[in-house]
N, C-alpha and C positions, 0 to 999 in steps of 0.2 A: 504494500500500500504506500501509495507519493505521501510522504510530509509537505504539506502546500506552507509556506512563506508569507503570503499574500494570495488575499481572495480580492479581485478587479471586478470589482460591482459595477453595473450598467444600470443607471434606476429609465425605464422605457413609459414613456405616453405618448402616445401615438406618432411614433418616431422610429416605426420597422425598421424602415430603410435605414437611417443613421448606424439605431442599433446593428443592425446586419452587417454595415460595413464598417462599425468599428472592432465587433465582436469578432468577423474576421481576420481582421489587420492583428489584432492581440493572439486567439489564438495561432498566424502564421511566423509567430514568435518562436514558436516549441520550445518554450521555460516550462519545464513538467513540473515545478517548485510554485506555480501562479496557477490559483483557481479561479476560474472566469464563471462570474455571474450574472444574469441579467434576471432584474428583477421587472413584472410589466406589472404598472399601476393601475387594471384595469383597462384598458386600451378596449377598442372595439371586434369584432371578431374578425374583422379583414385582415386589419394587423397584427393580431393573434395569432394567426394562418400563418401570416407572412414570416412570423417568427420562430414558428413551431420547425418550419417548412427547414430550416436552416439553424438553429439552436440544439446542441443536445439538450433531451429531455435532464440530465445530469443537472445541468446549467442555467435551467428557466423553471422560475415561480414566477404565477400568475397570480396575480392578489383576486381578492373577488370583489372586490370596490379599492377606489383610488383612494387611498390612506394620504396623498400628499408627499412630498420631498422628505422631510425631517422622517416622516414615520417610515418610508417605504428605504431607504437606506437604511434607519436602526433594523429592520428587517434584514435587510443583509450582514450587519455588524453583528446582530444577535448569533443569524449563523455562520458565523466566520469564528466566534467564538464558541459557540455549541462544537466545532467540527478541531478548536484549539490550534486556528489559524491567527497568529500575531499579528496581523497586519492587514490595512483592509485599505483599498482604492478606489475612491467612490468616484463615477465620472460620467458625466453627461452625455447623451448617444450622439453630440455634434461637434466632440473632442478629439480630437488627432494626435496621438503623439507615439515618440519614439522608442523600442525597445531601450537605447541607453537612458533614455527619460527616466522611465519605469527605475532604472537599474538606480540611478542617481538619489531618486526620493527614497528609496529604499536604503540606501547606505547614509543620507546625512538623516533620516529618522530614528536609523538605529544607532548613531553615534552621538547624537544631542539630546540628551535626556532633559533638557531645560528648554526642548522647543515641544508647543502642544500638536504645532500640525505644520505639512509643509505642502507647498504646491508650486509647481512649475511655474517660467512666465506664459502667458498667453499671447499669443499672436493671433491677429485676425486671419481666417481661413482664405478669403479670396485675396490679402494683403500681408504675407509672411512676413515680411522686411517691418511691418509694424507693429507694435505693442498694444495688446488690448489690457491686459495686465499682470502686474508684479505685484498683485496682493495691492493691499488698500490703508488706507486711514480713516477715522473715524474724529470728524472734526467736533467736538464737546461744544465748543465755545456757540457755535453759529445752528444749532437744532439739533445737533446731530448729524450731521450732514454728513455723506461717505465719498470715498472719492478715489480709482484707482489709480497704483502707483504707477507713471509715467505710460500714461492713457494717450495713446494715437504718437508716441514719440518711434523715430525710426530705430529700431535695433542698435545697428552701430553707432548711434547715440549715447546708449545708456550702457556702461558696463558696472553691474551692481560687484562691489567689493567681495569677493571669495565667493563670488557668485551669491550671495545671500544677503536679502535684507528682513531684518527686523520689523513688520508689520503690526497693523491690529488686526487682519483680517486676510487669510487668502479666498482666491474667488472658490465658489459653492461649486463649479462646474468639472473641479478635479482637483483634487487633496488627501495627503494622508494625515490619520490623526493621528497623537500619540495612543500607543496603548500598553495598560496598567498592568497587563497580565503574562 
């Protein structure tokens, strides 16, 4: 039996197609140490099909009503930890990224016991060369206002210090957290 490392959650609403084609891109990784999950939040039956059609049954839980973001990823966290996988990757079915990506969060999550969560930067998808984000801030003073770090600046712009900044916030759309166990 594999010891999985990391369980790579796909929280899905009516986003087969993304799903499908990120879920393939990860699986044509072949890390047998990474277990690939896609959770559907209810989705309709077309996309249901579409996912069945192409997901091992292994790898898809279909909720029976849309629980939301928060709830349908602790669904995946609970079983990452029911199954005594350390490490969980939660990510949006319209996320792109690199097996070295993956490799990265995984090694500065497990050497930083004083970070709670980490997350790549984001690049816009039809605009790679530009930044959507480097995690955020969270401005107290003015409402609370959020605001992400170096939003629409060109790549070779910004090079963050050891590669890492210090945030309040990285984006929801792909992150790992820390975990206690």
């Amino acid at each position: 039996m594999v010891k999985y490392e990391l369980c790579i959650c796909i929280l899905n609403y009516k986003s087969s197609e993304e799903t499908i084609s990120l879920y393939s891109s990860l699986k044509n990784y072949g890390i047998k140490t990474f277990k690939l999950l896609v959770i559907d939040n209810f989705s309709n039956n077309e996309e249901v099909i579409k996912l069945q059609a192409i997901i091992s049954k292994d790898d898809l839980r279909l909720l029976p009503d849309n629980k939301g973001y928060a709830k349908g990823n602790s669904i995946a966290i609970n079983e990452a930890i029911a199954q005594k996988i350390p490490y969980v990757l939660l990510l949006n079915p319209d996320i792109r990224l690199t097996k070295e990506c993956i490799l990265v969060l995984m090694d500065t999550i497990k050497c930083k016991d004083d970070f709670a969560v980490v997350g790549p930067r984001i690049c816009f998808r039809d605009k790679p060369n530009i930044i959507y984000s480097d995690g955020g801030f969270v401005d107290k003073g003015q409402g609370f206002y959020t605001y992400h770090l170096n939003h629409n600046k060109k790549v070779g712009e910004v090079t963050p210090k050891d590669n890492e900044y210090m945030v309040d916030y990285v984006n929801g759309s792909v992150f790992i957290p820390y975990c206690y166990f």
